[in-house]
C-alpha atoms as one frame of an Amber mdcrd trajectory, in Angstrom:
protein
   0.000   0.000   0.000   1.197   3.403  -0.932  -0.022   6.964  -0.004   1.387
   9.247  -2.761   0.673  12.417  -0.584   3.613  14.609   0.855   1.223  15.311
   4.442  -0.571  12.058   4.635   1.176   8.265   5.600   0.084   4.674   6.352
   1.196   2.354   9.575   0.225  -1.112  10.396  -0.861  -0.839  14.414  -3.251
  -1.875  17.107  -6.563  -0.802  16.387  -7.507   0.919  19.464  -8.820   4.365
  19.202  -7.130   5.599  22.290  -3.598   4.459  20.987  -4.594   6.123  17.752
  -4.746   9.732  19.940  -1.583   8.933  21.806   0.241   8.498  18.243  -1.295
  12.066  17.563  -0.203  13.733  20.465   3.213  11.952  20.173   3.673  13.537
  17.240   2.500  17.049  17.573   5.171  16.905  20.479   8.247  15.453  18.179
   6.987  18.139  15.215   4.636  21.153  16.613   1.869  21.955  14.569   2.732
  25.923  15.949   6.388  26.318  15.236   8.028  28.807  13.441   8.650  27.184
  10.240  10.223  28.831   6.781   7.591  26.735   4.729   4.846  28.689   6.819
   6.046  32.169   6.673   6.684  31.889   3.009   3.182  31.014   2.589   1.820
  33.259   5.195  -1.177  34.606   3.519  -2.534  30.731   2.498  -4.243  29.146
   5.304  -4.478  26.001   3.155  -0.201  25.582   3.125   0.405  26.643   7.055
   1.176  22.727   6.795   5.133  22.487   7.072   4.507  19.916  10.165   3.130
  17.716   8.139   5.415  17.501   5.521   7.823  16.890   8.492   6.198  14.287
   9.779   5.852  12.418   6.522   9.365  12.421   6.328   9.809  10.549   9.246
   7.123   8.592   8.882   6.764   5.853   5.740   3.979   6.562   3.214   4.441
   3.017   2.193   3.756  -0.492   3.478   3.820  -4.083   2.587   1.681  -6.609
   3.667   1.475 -10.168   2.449  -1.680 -11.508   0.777  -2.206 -15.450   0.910
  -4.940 -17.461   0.281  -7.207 -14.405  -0.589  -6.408 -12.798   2.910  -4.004
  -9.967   3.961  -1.625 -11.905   6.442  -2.142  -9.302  10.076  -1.176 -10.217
  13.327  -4.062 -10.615  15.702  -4.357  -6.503  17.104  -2.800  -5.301  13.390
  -4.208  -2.919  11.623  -4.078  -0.597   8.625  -3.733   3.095   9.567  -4.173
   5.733   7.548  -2.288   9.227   8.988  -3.891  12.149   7.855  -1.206  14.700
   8.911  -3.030  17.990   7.215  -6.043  17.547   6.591  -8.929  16.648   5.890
  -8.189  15.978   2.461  -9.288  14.093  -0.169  -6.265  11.187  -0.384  -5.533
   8.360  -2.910  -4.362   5.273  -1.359  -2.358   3.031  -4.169  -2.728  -0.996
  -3.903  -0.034  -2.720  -5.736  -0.286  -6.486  -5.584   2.973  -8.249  -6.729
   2.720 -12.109  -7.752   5.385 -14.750  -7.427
């Protein structure tokens, strides 16, 4: 699975909604949604692009993830999974399946 967005991403985690807001808050501590960043100023008078924290965060974060498919069935572990990250949004987003045979 692939998320071809700059400010959006996809994990593989437990599917509890309370883990789900400590991976938020997590990250609006490692990258602040209210720093002072150049992206921002330059585009000071767009509301839309005040979004340099997400870009951030999508670079440390992987907008792509592989999961194996057998016997008609993704292959998750029992609390897996798929998250998508919106990291600026909401949006609309594209999320890309690419199955690969052997």
């Amino acid at each position: 699975l692939h998320v071809p967005h700059t400010t959006a991403t996809i994990a593989v985690n437990e599917a509890d909604p309370d883990l789900w807001e400590d991976i938020l808050e997590a990250l609006t501590r490692l990258v602040p949604i209210d720093a002072k960043y150049r992206h921002n100023l330059k585009y000071g008078g767009m509301p839309s692009e005040q979004n340099a924290h997400a870009h951030i965060l999508n670079c440390l974060l992987n907008p792509s993830i592989t999961i194996p498919f057998i016997d008609g069935r993704l292959v998750l572990g029992t609390w897996q999974s798929i998250l998508f990250i919106e990291l600026d949004g909401p949006r609309s987003r594209n999320v890309d399946i690419l199955v690969y045979g052997v």
